[in-house]
Backbone as a ProteinNet text record, in pm:
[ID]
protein_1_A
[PRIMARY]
XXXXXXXXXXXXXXXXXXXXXXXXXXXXXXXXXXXXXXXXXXXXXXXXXXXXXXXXXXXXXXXXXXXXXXXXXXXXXXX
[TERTIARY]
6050.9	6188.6	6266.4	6398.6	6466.9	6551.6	6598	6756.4	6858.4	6976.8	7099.6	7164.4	7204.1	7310.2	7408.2	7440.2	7556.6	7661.1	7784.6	7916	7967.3	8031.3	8098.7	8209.8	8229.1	8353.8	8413.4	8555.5	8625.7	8625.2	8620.4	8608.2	8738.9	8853.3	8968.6	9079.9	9171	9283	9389.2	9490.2	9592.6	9686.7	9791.7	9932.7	10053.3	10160.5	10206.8	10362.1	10423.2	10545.9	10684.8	10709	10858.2	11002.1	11061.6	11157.7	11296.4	11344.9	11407.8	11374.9	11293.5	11196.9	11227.1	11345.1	11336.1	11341.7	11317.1	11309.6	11392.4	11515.1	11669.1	11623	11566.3	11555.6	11443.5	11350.1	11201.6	11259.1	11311.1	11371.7	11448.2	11517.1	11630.3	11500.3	11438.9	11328.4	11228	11194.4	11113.4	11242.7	11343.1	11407.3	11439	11481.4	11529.9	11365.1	11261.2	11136.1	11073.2	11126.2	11000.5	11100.3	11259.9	11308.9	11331.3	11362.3	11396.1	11407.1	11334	11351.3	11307	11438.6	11444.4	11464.6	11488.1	11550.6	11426.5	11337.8	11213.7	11189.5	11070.6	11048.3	10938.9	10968.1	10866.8	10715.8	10703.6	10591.2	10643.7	10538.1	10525.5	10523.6	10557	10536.5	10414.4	10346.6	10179.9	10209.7	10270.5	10287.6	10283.1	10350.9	10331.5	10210.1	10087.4	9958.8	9844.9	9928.4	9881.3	9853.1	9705.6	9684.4	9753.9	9875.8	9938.9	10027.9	10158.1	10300.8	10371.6	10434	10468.9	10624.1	10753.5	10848.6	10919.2	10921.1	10982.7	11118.2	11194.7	11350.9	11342.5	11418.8	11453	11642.4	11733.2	11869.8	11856.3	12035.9	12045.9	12119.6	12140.3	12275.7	12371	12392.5	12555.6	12590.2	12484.5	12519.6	12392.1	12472.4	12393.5	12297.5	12309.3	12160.6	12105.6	12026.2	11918.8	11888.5	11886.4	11852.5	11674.7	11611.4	11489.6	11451.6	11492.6	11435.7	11443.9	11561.1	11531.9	11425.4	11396.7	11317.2	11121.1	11168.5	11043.4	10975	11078.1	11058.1	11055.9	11116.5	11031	10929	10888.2	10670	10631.3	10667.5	10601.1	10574	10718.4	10668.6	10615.3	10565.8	10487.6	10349.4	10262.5	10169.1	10107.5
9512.4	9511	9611.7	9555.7	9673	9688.5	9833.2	9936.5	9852.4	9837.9	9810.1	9951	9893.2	10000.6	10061.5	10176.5	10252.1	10223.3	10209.8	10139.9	10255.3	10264.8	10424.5	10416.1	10589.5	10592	10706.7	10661.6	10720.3	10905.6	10978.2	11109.9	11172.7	11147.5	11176.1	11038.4	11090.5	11034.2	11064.9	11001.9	11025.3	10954.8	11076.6	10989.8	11016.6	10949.1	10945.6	10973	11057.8	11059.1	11021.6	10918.5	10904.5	10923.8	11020.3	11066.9	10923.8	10898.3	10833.8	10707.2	10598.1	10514.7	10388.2	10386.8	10223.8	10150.3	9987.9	9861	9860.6	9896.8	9893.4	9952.8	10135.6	10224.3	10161.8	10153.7	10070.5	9987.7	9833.7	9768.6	9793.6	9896.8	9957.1	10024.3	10129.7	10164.5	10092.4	9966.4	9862.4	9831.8	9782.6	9763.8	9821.8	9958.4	10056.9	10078.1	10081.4	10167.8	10061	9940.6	9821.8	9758.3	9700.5	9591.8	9446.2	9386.2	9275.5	9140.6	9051.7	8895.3	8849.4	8733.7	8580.2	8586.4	8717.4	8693.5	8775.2	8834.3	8881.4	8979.9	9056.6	9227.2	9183.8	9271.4	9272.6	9284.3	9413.1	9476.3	9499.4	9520.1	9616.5	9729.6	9794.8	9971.6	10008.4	10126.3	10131.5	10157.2	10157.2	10181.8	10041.3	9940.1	9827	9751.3	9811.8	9763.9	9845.6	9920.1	10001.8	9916.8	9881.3	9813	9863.3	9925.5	9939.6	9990.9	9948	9996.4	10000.8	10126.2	10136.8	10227.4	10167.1	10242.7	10276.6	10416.6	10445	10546	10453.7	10528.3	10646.8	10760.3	10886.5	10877.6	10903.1	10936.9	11078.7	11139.7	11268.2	11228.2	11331.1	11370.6	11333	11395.8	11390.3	11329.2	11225.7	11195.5	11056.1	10941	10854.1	10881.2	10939.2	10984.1	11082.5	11057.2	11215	11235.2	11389.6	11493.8	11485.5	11554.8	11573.4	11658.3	11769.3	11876.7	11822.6	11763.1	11685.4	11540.9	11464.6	11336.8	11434.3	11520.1	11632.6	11707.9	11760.9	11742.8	11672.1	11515.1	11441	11400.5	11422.6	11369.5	11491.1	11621.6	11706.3	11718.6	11667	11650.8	11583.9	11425.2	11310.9	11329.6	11463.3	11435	11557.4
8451.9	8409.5	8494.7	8590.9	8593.7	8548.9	8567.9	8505.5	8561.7	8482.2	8477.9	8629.4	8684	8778.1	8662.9	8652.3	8599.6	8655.1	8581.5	8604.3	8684.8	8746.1	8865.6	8805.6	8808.2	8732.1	8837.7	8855	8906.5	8880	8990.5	8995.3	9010	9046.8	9072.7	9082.5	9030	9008	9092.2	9188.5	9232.9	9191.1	9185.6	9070.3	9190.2	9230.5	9354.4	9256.3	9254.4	9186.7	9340.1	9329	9414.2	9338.2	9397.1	9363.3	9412.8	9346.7	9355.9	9461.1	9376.8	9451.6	9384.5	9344.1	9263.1	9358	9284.6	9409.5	9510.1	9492.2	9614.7	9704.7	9658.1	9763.9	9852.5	9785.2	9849.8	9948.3	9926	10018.4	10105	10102.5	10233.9	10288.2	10243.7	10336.3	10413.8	10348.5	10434.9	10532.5	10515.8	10593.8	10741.6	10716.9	10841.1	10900.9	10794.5	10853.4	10977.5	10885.7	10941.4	10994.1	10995.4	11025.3	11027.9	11033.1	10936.8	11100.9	11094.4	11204.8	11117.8	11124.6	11074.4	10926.6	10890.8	10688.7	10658.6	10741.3	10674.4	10730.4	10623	10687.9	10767.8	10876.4	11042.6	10983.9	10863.8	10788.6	10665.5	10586.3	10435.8	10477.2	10353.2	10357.1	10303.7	10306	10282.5	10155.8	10077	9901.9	9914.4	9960.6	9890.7	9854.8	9920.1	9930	9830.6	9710.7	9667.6	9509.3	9458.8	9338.4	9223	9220.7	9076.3	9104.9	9011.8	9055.6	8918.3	8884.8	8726.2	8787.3	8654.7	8738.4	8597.6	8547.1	8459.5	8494.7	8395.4	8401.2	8327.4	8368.2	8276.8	8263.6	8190.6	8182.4	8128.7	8156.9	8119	7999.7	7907.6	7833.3	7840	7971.4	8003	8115.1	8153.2	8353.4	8328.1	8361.5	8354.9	8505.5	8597.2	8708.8	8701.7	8685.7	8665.1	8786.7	8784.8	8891.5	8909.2	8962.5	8978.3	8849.2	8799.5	8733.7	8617.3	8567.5	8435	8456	8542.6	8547.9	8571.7	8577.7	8601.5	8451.1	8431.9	8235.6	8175.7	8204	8092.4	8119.3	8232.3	8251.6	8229.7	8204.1	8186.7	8029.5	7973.6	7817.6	7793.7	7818.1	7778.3	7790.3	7860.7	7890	7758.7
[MASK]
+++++++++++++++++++++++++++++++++++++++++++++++++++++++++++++++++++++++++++++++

């Protein structure tokens, strides 16, 4: 009889925080980075090839755009 292989479990985690990275910005950056023939981007950007993509909004108080230091405190409180 043999042993089952042990399932591998991830040893480290990398969490990629983009500061002001929604879809628009993304696409103007493929754009200027990579350039655009025939209606289409030349390339992807190396985030786009990345198996998971999660995009959470933060608002302020008093300012529908949040700054960095407040979008920074609320992942610092959630965790």
């Amino acid at each position: 009889m043999t042993a089952k292989p042990l399932a591998r479990q991830a040893k480290n985690v990398m969490l990629f925080i983009g500061d002001g990275m929604s879809l628009p910005f993304r696409t103007a950056a493929r754009i200027v980075s990579r350039g655009m023939q025939e209606g289409k981007y030349r390339s992807m950007l190396e985030m786009d090839d990345m198996d998971y993509y999660a995009v959470v909004t933060t608002s302020g108080m008093e300012s529908i755009a949040t700054d960095s230091a407040n979008s920074a405190s609320a992942y610092a409180n959630r965790a």
